[in-house]
N, C-alpha and C positions, 0 to 999 in steps of 0.2 A: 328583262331588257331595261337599260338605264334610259329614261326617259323625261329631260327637261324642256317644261314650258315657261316663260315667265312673261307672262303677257297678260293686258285686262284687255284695253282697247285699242289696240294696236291702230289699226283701220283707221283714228279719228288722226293720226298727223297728215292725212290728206286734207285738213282744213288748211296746210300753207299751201298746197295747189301750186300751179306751177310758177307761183312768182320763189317758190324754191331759188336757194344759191345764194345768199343777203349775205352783208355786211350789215351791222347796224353800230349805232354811235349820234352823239349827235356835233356838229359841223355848223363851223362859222361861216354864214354864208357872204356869197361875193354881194358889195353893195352895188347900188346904180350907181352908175356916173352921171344920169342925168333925171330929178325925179320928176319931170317931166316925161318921163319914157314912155307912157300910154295918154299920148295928149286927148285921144276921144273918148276912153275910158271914162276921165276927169270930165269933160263934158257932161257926159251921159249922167254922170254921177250929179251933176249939178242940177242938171234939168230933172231929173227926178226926183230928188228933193225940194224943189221947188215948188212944181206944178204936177204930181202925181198925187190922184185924190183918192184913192183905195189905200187900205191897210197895205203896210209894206212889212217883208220879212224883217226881222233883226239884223242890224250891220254886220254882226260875225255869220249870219246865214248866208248873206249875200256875198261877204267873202270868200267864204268858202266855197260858193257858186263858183264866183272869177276863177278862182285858183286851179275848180275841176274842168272849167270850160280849158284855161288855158293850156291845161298837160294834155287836155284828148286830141289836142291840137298836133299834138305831137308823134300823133298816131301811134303809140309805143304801148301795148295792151300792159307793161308790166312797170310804165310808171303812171303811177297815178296818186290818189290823193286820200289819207282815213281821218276822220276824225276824231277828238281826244280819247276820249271811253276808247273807241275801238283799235286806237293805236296802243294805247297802255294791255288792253287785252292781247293786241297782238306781241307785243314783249314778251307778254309771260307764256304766250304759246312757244315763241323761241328760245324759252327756258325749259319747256319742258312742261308747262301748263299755261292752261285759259280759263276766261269765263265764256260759257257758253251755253250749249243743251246738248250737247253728246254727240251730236249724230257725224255719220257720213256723206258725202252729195257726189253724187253720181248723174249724168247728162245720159238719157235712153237715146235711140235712132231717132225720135222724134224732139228732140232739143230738149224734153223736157227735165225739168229738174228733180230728181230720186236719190228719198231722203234714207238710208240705213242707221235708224239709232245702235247704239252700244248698248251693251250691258252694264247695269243698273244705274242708267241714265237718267237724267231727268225729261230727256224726252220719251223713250220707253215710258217710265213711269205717269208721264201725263198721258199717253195713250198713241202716241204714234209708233204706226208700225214699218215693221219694213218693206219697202217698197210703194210707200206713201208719195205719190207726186206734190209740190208744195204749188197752189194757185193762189194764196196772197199771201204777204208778210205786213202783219200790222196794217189790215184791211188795205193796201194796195195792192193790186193784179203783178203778178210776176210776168216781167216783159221775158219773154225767151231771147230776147236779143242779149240781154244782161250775160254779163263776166261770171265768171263762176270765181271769181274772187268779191265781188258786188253781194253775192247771195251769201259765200260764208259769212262773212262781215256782217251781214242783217244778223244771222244768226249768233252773233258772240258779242259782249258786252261787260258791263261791270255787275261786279257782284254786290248787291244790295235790296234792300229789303223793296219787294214788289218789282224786283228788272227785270225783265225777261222778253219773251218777244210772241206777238199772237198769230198763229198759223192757221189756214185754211187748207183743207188738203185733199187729196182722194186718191185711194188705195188704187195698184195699179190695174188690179184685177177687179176692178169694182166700179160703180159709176153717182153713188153716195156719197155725199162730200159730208167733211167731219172738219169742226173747227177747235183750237186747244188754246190755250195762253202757257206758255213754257217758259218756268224760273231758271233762271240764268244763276250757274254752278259752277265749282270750280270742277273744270276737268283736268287731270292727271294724264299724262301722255306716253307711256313707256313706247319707246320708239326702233326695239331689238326682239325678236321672238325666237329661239332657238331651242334644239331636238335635233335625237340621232331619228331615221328615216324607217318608221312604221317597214320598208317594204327593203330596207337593208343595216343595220344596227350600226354599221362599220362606217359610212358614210352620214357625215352630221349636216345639219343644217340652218341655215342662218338666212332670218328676213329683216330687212331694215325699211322699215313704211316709211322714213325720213329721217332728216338730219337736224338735232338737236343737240342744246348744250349737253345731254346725258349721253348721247348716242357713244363718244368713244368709252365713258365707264361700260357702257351697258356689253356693248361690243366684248371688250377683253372679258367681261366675267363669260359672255356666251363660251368662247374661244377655250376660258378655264375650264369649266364644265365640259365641255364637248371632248378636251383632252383627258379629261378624266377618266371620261367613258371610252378611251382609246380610239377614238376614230382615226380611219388613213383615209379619208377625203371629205372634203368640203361642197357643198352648193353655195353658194346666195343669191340671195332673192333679194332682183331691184325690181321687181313686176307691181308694177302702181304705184313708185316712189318719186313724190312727186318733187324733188329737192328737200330746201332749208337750207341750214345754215353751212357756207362754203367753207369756212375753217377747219371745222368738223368734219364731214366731207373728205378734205386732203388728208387728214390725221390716218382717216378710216382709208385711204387708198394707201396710204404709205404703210398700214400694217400688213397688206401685203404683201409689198414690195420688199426688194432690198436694195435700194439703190436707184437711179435712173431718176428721167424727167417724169413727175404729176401730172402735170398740162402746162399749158402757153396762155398767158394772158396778153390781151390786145386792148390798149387803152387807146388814146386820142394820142399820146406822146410815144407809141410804138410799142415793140412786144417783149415778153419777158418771162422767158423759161421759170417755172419751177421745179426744184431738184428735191429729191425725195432722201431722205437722211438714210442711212443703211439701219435696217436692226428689226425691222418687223416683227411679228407675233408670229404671223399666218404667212409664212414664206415658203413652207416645204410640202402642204399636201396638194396631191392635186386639183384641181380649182374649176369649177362653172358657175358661171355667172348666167341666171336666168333676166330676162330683160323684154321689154315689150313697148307696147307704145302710150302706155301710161310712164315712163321711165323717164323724166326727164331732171335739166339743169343739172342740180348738184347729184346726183346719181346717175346721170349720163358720166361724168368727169370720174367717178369711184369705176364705172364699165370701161370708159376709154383707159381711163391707165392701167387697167389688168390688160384687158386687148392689146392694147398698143406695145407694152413689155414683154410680152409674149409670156404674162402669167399667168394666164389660164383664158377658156374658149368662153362667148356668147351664145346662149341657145334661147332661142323664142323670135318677136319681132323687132322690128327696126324700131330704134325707139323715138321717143317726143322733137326733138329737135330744139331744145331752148337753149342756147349755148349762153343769153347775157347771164350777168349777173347784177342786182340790186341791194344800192345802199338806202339805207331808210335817215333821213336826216328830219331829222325834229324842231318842231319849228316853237316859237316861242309860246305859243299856247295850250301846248303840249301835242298838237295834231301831229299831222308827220308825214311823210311824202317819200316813195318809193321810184329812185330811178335810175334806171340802166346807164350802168358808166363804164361796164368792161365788156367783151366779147373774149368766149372761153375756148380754146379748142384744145383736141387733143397730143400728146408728148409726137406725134407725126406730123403734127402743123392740120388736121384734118378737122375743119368748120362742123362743128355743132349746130348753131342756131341753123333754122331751118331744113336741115339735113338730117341728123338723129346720127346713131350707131346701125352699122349694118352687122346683123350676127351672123356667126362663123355657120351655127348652125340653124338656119332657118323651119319655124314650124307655121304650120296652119292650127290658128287656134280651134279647139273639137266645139261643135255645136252642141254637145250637149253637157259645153261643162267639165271633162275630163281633163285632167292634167298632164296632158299630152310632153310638157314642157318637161316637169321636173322627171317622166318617165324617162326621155332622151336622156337626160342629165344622169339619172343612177345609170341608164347603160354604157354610155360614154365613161363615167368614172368607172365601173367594172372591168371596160377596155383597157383603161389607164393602170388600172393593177394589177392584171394580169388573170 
């Protein structure tokens, strides 16, 4: 049986989480017209320079206070605010690597935060296992209220001698706590996993954990391969993809396609089709798309435009619902700030944000673990061939 894998750590591009779908670049910002514009602010600032008698944080600490006080104002969970180390680390995750400690983060029924290291990570390697709950980062308490963008970000950083980040943890099945200091590495990020199907040879399969600058090379080589091995049908697996980068994204929907609208962008100045170039890779076999409620942003937008052109069926659940999309603009001290400037829907006019995709074929996920999803999927392509 011809059998290709090309995968290390697949699982680790859930560290962009659902702020998935970015533009990045960086942008001339709009000046005040009046730099008076926080006349209490300047107050405040005055008086406590003045007549405050305790140590006070550093001026760029305290800005960067302002700046995160003033986005949460905004109540918009997917713009917000990183710091420099962690904005430079997050570039290079949208390349296709970070500095980090390897692992996965996963939220249990109880909020809490479960850590899954990779393989030959350096968090594996300092000792954390999987299924590790995380209870302080750098001896502070993990608020469960926290972003699960908040907590990747603790965890990713610059690469340098002695950087890393100190955890406190306990296993989930255990009541033990165990604490580690974890060096900060570069992780590698292959963002495509493909293979013909253990339980049919003829039917290949393609998982995309998110959208990075590699994803379209990685893509076509999958596609190469899998034709090599003569497949007459396709799966993909958008199940726990939590976006990235939107460019890449449309590339990968229009290999597809052969023609027709990608989606509908909705800015402040109104909406604007995009048209998909004819010529695809992946136009003629027949097509499912697995999808769930880990599926969201720029991986909702690759489900909606198959759904929507009627090029192939959704099986699994409804999925995430994040329809914006975020630009990352960089500010002059190298920080950087993420905020939602479009609203995505699909080539039917049909609202993403807060709604999800509905699948054609709806499953109950098996409580114990079985793959109830991809099994629909090879019967349903068996229908399809005859």
């Amino acid at each position: 049986m011809k059998f290709a894998w090309r995968f290390t750590v697949a699982a680790l591009l859930l560290i962009l989480g659902f702020v998935g779908g970015v533009f990045v670049g960086r942008f001339e910002p709009a000046r005040a017209q009046d730099e008076k514009e926080f006349p209490l602010l300047d107050e405040t600032v005055g008086y406590i320079e003045e007549f405050f008698v305790k140590e006070k944080p550093s001026h760029t600490e305290l800005e960067y206070a302002v700046v995160r006080a003033y986005l949460q104002e905004l109540n918009d969970p997917y713009t917000f605010f990183i710091e420099p180390a962690v904005a430079a680390s997050e570039s290079d995750a949208l390349a296709g690597r970070y500095g980090g400690i390897g692992v996965d983060i996963q939220r249990n029924e109880q909020g809490e935060f479960v850590l899954y290291p990779f393989a030959d990570s350096p968090a594996l390697r300092a000792g954390i296992r999987e299924g590790d709950i995380i209870l302080s980062i750098n001896d502070t308490a993990v608020d469960l209220s926290s972003s699960m963008d908040t907590i990747r970000q603790a965890l990713r950083g610059e690469i340098k001698d002695g950087a890393g980040v100190k955890l406190r943890v306990r296993n989930i099945a255990e009541t033990e706590e165990r604490e580690y200091f974890v060096q900060f590495e570069e992780i590698l990020i292959p963002s495509v996993i493909w293979r013909t199907l253990f339980e049919d040879e003829s039917i290949g399969y393609i998982k995309i954990t998110s959208f990075t600058s590699r994803t379209p090379e990685e893509f076509r080589q999958a596609v190469t391969e899998l034709r090599e091995s003569e497949v007459t049908a396709l799966v993909l697996d958008l199940r726990g993809n939590s976006g990235g980068l939107l460019q890449e994204s449309l590339t990968i929907a229009g290999e597809f396609l052969n023609g027709g609208i990608l989606s509908i962008e909705r800015r402040v100045s109104g909406e604007n089709e995009l048209p998909d170039v004819a010529g695809g890779i992946m136009t003629d076999l027949p097509l499912v798309v697995l999808v769930n409620n880990g599926t969201a942003s720029a991986s909702e937008i690759v489900a909606g435009a198959i759904q929507a052109n009627g090029r192939g069926i959704l099986i699994g659940q409804q999925s995430f619902g994040k329809g914006s999309i975020q630009r990352i603009f960089t500010l002059s001290d190298n920080s950087s700030i993420h905020v939602s400037t479009a609203l995505w829907l699909t080539p039917t006019g049909q609202t993403l944000d807060g709604q999800g995709l509905i699948p054609d074929i709806t499953m109950i996920p098996d409580e114990n673990g079985r793959d109830v999803e991809l099994g629909e999927a090879i019967r349903y392509l068996r229908q399809q061939q005859g």
